[in-house]
C-alpha positions in Angstrom: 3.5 -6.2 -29.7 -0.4 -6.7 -28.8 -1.5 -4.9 -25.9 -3.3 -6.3 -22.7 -6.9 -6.0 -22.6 -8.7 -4.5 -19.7 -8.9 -7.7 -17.5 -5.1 -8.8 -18.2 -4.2 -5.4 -17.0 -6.1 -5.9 -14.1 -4.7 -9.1 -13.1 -1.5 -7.8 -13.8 -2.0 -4.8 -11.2 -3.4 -7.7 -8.8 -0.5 -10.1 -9.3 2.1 -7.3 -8.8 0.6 -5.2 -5.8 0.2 -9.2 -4.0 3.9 -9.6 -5.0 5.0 -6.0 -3.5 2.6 -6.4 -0.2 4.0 -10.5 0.2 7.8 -8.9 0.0 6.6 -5.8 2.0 5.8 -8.4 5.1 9.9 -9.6 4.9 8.3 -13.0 4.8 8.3 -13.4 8.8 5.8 -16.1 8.0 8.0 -18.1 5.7 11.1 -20.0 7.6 13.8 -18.9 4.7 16.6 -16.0 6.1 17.6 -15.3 3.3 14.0 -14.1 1.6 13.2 -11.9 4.6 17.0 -10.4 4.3 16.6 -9.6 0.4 13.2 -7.7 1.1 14.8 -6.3 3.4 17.2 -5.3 1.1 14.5 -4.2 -2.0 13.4 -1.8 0.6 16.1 -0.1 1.8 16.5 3.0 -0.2 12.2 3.1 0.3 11.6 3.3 3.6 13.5 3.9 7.1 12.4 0.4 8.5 12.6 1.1 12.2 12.4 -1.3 13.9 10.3 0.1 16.8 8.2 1.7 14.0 7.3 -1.8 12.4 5.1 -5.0 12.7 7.1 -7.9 14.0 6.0 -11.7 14.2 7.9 -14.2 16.3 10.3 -12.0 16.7 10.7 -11.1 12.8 10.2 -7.3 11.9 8.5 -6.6 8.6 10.5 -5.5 5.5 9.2 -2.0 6.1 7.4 0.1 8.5 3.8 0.2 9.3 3.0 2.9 7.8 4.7 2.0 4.4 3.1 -2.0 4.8 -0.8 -0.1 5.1 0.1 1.8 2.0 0.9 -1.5 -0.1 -2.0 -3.5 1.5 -4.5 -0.7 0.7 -2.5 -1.1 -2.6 -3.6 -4.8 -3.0 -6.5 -4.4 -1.0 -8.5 -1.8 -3.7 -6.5 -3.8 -6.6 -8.1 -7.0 -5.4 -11.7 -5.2 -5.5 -11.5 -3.8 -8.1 -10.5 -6.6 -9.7 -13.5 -8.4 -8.1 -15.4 -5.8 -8.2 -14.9 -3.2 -10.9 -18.5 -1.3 -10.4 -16.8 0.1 -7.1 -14.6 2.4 -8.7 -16.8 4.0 -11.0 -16.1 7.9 -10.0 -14.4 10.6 -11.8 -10.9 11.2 -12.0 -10.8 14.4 -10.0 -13.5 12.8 -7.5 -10.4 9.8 -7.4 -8.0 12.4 -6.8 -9.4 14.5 -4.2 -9.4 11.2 -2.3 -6.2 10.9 -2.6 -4.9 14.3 -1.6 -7.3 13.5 1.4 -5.4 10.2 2.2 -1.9 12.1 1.8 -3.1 15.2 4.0 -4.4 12.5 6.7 -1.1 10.7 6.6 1.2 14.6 6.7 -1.2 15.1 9.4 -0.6 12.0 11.5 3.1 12.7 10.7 3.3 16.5 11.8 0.7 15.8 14.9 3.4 13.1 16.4 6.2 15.7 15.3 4.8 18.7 17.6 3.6 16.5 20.3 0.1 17.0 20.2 -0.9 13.3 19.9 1.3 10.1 19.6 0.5 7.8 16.4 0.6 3.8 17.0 1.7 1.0 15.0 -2.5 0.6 14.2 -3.2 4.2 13.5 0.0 4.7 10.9 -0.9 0.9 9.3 -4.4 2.6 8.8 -3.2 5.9 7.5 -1.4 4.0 5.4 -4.1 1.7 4.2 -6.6 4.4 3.3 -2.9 6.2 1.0 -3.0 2.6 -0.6 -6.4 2.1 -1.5 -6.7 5.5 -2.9 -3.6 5.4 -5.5 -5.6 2.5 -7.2 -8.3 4.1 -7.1 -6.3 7.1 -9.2 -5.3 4.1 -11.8 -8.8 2.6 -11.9 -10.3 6.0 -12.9 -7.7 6.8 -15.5 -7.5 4.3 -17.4 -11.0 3.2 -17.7 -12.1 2.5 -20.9 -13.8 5.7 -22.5 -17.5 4.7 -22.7 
């Protein structure tokens, strides 16, 4: 079987993180029941999808939480520029990765702050959190597989 080249496997990685971000939304924008019910569905086991914890648009709540829709539009987001853009991401693979463990303290941060009372997250702040998780996974993949120079 031949294998994808560089640019396939980035439009791959930009066609699939769109696809997971456009069913993460529960298609409130779209006027079909039965899509927003199956993404609710495809989430279910992957995140708790409170209600009060998600975005909602004329009265639709998002397939997931706000938290869990920043982490697939950061997702998208830093797949579509680096896709664009492929320069951005030149940086180590331990540089990418202490990013990420920065992202994922932030976010167990957020989480343990609003836990003990000290401060109360928002829709906003948990959708950024979330984001800034997103964006720093692809960043993991764009530094990994890169071809060796």
């Amino acid at each position: 079987m031949p294998s994808l080249n560089q640019t396939q496997s980035l439009l791959l990685l930009l066609f699939a993180s769109g696809f997971l971000l456009l069913t993460a939304t529960g298609f409130v924008f779209a006027d079909a029941g039965w899509l927003h019910q199956l993404s609710h569905e495809a989430f279910r086991n992957l995140c708790h999808q409170q209600a009060d914890r998600s975005f909602a648009i004329d009265g639709k709540i998002t397939a997931v939480c706000t938290r869990c829709l920043g982490i697939y539009a950061g997702f998208f987001s830093a797949a579509l520029m680096g896709t664009l853009a492929p320069k951005t991401f030149r940086i180590t693979l331990k540089a990418s990765l202490l990013v990420a463990g920065l992202a994922f303290f932030l976010n167990t941060a957020d989480v343990t702050g609003n836990f003990l009372g000290w401060w109360t997250n928002t829709g906003p702040s948990r959708f950024a959190a979330g984001l800034f998780a997103g964006a720093s996974l692809i960043l993991i993949i764009f530094t990994a597989v890169k071809p060796k120079s």
